[in-house]
C-alpha positions as CSV (number, residue, x, y, z in Angstrom):
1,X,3.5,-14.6,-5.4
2,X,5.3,-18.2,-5.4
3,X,9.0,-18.6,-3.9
4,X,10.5,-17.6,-6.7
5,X,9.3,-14.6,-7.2
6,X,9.6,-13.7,-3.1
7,X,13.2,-15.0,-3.8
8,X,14.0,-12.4,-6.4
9,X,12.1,-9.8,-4.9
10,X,14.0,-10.4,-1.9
11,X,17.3,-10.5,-3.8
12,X,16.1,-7.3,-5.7
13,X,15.3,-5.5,-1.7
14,X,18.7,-6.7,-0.6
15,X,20.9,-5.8,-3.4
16,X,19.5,-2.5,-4.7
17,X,16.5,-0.9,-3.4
18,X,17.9,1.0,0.1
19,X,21.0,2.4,-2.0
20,X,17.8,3.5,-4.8
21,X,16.1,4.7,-2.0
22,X,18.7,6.4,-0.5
23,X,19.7,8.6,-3.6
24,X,16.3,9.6,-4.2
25,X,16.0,11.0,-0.8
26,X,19.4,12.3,-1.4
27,X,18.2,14.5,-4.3
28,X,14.7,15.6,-3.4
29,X,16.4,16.5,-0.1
30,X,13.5,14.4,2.2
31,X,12.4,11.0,2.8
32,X,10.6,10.3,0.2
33,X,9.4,6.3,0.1
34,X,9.0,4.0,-2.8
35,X,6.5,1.5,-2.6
36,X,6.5,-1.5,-4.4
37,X,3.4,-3.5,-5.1
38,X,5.7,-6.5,-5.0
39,X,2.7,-8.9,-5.6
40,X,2.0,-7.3,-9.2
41,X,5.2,-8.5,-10.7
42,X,5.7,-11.8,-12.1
43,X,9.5,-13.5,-11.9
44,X,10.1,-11.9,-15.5
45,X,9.4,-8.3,-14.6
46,X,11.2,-8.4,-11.1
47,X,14.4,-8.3,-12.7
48,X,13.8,-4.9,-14.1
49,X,12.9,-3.2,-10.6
50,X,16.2,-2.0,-10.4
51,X,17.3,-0.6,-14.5
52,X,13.8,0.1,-16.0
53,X,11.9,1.0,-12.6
54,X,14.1,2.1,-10.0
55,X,17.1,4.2,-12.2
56,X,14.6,5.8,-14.2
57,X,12.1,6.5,-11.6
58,X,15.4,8.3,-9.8
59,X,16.6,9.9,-13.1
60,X,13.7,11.8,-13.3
61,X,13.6,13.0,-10.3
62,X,17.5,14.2,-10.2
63,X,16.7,15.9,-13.5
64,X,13.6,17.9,-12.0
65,X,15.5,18.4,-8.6
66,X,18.7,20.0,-10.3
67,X,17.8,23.4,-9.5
68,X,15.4,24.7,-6.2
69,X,12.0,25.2,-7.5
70,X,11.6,21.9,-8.9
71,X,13.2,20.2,-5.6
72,X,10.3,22.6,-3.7
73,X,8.1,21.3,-5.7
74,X,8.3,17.8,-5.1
75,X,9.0,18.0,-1.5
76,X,6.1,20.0,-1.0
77,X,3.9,17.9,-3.9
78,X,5.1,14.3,-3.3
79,X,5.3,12.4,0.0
80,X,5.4,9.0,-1.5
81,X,5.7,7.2,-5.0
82,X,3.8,3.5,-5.4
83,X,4.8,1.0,-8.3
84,X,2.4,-1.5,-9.7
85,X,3.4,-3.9,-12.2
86,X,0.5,-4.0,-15.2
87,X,-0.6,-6.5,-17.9
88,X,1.9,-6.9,-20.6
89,X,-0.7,-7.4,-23.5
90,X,-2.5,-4.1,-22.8
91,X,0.5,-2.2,-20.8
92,X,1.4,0.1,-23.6
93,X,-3.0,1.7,-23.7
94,X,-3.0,0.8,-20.1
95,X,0.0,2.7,-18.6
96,X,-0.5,5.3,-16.7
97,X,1.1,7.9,-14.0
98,X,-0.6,10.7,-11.7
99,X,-0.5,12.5,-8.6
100,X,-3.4,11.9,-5.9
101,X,-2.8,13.6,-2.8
102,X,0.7,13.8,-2.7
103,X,1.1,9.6,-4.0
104,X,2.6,9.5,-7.6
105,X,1.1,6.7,-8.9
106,X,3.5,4.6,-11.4
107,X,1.7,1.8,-13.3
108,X,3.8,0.1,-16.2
109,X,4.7,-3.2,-17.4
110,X,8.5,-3.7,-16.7
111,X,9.3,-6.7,-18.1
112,X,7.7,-6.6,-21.3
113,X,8.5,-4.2,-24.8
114,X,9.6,-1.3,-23.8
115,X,6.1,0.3,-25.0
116,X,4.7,-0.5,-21.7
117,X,7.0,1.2,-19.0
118,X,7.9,5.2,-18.7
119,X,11.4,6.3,-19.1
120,X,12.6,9.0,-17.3
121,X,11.9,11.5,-19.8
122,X,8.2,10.6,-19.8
123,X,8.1,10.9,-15.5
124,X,10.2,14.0,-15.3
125,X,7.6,15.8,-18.4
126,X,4.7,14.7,-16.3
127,X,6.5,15.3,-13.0
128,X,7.1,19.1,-14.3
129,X,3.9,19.7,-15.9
130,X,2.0,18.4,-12.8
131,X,3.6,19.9,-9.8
Protein backbone atom coordinates (compact mmCIF):
# COMPACT_ATOMS: atom_id res chain seq x y z
CA UNK A 1 0.00 0.00 0.00
CA UNK A 2 1.76 3.46 -1.18
CA UNK A 3 0.85 6.84 0.65
CA UNK A 4 -1.89 7.39 -1.15
CA UNK A 5 -3.73 4.80 -0.59
CA UNK A 6 -2.75 4.84 3.47
CA UNK A 7 -3.94 8.57 3.00
CA UNK A 8 -7.37 7.73 1.87
CA UNK A 9 -7.66 4.83 3.98
CA UNK A 10 -6.81 6.97 6.73
CA UNK A 11 -9.31 9.65 5.58
CA UNK A 12 -11.87 6.80 5.01
CA UNK A 13 -11.06 5.52 9.15
CA UNK A 14 -11.43 9.13 10.26
CA UNK A 15 -14.37 10.29 8.49
CA UNK A 16 -16.70 7.27 8.45
CA UNK A 17 -15.87 4.02 9.75
CA UNK A 18 -16.40 4.45 13.95
CA UNK A 19 -19.93 6.22 13.15
CA UNK A 20 -20.36 2.68 10.52
CA UNK A 21 -19.22 0.85 13.30
CA UNK A 22 -21.10 2.28 15.72
CA UNK A 23 -24.63 1.73 14.07
CA UNK A 24 -23.87 -1.76 13.30
CA UNK A 25 -23.29 -2.47 16.99
CA UNK A 26 -26.22 -0.35 17.58
CA UNK A 27 -28.48 -2.72 15.66
CA UNK A 28 -27.23 -6.23 16.28
CA UNK A 29 -27.25 -4.97 19.96
CA UNK A 30 -23.25 -6.16 20.63
CA UNK A 31 -19.87 -5.23 19.56
CA UNK A 32 -19.62 -6.67 16.60
CA UNK A 33 -16.11 -5.57 14.66
CA UNK A 34 -15.47 -4.87 10.99
CA UNK A 35 -12.19 -5.68 9.73
CA UNK A 36 -10.84 -4.24 6.90
CA UNK A 37 -8.15 -5.86 4.92
CA UNK A 38 -6.99 -2.36 4.12
CA UNK A 39 -3.92 -3.68 2.03
CA UNK A 40 -6.42 -5.38 -0.56
CA UNK A 41 -7.78 -2.17 -1.85
CA UNK A 42 -6.19 -0.08 -4.37
CA UNK A 43 -6.75 4.06 -4.32
CA UNK A 44 -9.83 3.45 -6.67
CA UNK A 45 -11.70 1.00 -4.56
CA UNK A 46 -11.03 2.83 -1.16
CA UNK A 47 -13.41 5.37 -1.98
CA UNK A 48 -16.31 2.97 -1.94
CA UNK A 49 -15.54 1.59 1.75
CA UNK A 50 -18.04 3.78 3.03
CA UNK A 51 -21.37 3.64 0.09
CA UNK A 52 -20.77 0.19 -1.57
CA UNK A 53 -19.06 -1.66 1.53
CA UNK A 54 -19.82 -0.17 4.69
CA UNK A 55 -23.83 1.18 4.10
CA UNK A 56 -24.60 -1.96 2.58
CA UNK A 57 -22.74 -4.21 4.76
CA UNK A 58 -24.95 -2.23 7.66
CA UNK A 59 -28.20 -2.30 5.59
CA UNK A 60 -28.25 -5.77 5.71
CA UNK A 61 -27.83 -6.29 8.87
CA UNK A 62 -30.63 -3.59 10.11
CA UNK A 63 -32.93 -5.51 7.73
CA UNK A 64 -32.19 -9.03 9.40
CA UNK A 65 -31.95 -7.40 12.91
CA UNK A 66 -35.54 -5.71 12.71
CA UNK A 67 -37.23 -8.12 14.60
CA UNK A 68 -35.58 -10.55 17.65
CA UNK A 69 -34.85 -13.86 16.14
CA UNK A 70 -32.78 -12.61 13.45
CA UNK A 71 -30.85 -10.05 15.98
CA UNK A 72 -30.35 -13.63 18.15
CA UNK A 73 -29.14 -14.92 15.41
CA UNK A 74 -26.38 -12.94 14.63
CA UNK A 75 -25.28 -12.15 18.03
CA UNK A 76 -25.08 -15.63 18.78
CA UNK A 77 -23.70 -16.64 14.94
CA UNK A 78 -21.37 -13.62 14.19
CA UNK A 79 -18.59 -12.25 16.42
CA UNK A 80 -16.79 -10.43 13.58
CA UNK A 81 -17.16 -9.49 9.81
CA UNK A 82 -13.67 -9.20 7.59
CA UNK A 83 -13.57 -7.31 4.09
CA UNK A 84 -11.18 -8.14 1.41
CA UNK A 85 -11.00 -6.23 -1.65
CA UNK A 86 -10.72 -8.90 -4.87
CA UNK A 87 -9.54 -8.69 -8.52
CA UNK A 88 -11.63 -6.59 -10.62
CA UNK A 89 -11.27 -8.73 -13.88
CA UNK A 90 -12.50 -11.96 -12.16
CA UNK A 91 -14.58 -10.22 -9.14
CA UNK A 92 -17.97 -10.93 -10.48
CA UNK A 93 -16.97 -15.46 -10.65
CA UNK A 94 -14.70 -14.72 -7.88
CA UNK A 95 -17.02 -13.08 -5.22
CA UNK A 96 -17.81 -14.76 -2.50
CA UNK A 97 -19.35 -14.45 1.26
CA UNK A 98 -19.52 -17.19 4.21
CA UNK A 99 -19.55 -17.80 7.71
CA UNK A 100 -16.50 -19.84 9.35
CA UNK A 101 -16.66 -19.96 12.90
CA UNK A 102 -18.54 -17.10 13.77
CA UNK A 103 -16.20 -14.64 10.96
CA UNK A 104 -18.45 -13.56 7.94
CA UNK A 105 -16.26 -13.47 5.30
CA UNK A 106 -16.92 -10.53 2.60
CA UNK A 107 -14.82 -10.70 -0.56
CA UNK A 108 -15.84 -8.32 -3.46
CA UNK A 109 -14.43 -5.89 -5.74
CA UNK A 110 -15.65 -2.32 -4.62
CA UNK A 111 -14.45 -0.18 -7.05
CA UNK A 112 -15.09 -1.84 -10.11
CA UNK A 113 -18.82 -2.73 -12.15
CA UNK A 114 -21.10 -3.22 -9.80
CA UNK A 115 -21.11 -7.11 -10.85
CA UNK A 116 -18.33 -7.63 -8.50
CA UNK A 117 -19.56 -6.33 -5.00
CA UNK A 118 -22.83 -7.74 -2.86
CA UNK A 119 -25.60 -5.34 -2.11
CA UNK A 120 -27.36 -5.60 0.79
CA UNK A 121 -30.06 -7.69 -0.51
CA UNK A 122 -27.53 -10.39 -1.52
CA UNK A 123 -25.77 -10.27 2.36
CA UNK A 124 -29.03 -10.07 4.22
CA UNK A 125 -30.44 -13.46 1.80
CA UNK A 126 -27.26 -15.27 2.65
CA UNK A 127 -27.14 -13.72 6.21
CA UNK A 128 -30.77 -15.34 6.67
CA UNK A 129 -30.33 -18.49 4.96
CA UNK A 130 -27.10 -19.23 6.84
CA UNK A 131 -27.62 -18.36 10.46
Amino acid sequence: MGLQEKKAAKAIKDQYFDDYQKDLNEIVGKELPIEINWDSFDLNSIKFIPSVCLQRTVDAFKAVCADDLGKEAVQEGISKIVVNNIEESTAAENKSVGLDSGVLIINACYGGHHSGFFTDTDIKGYLERSL
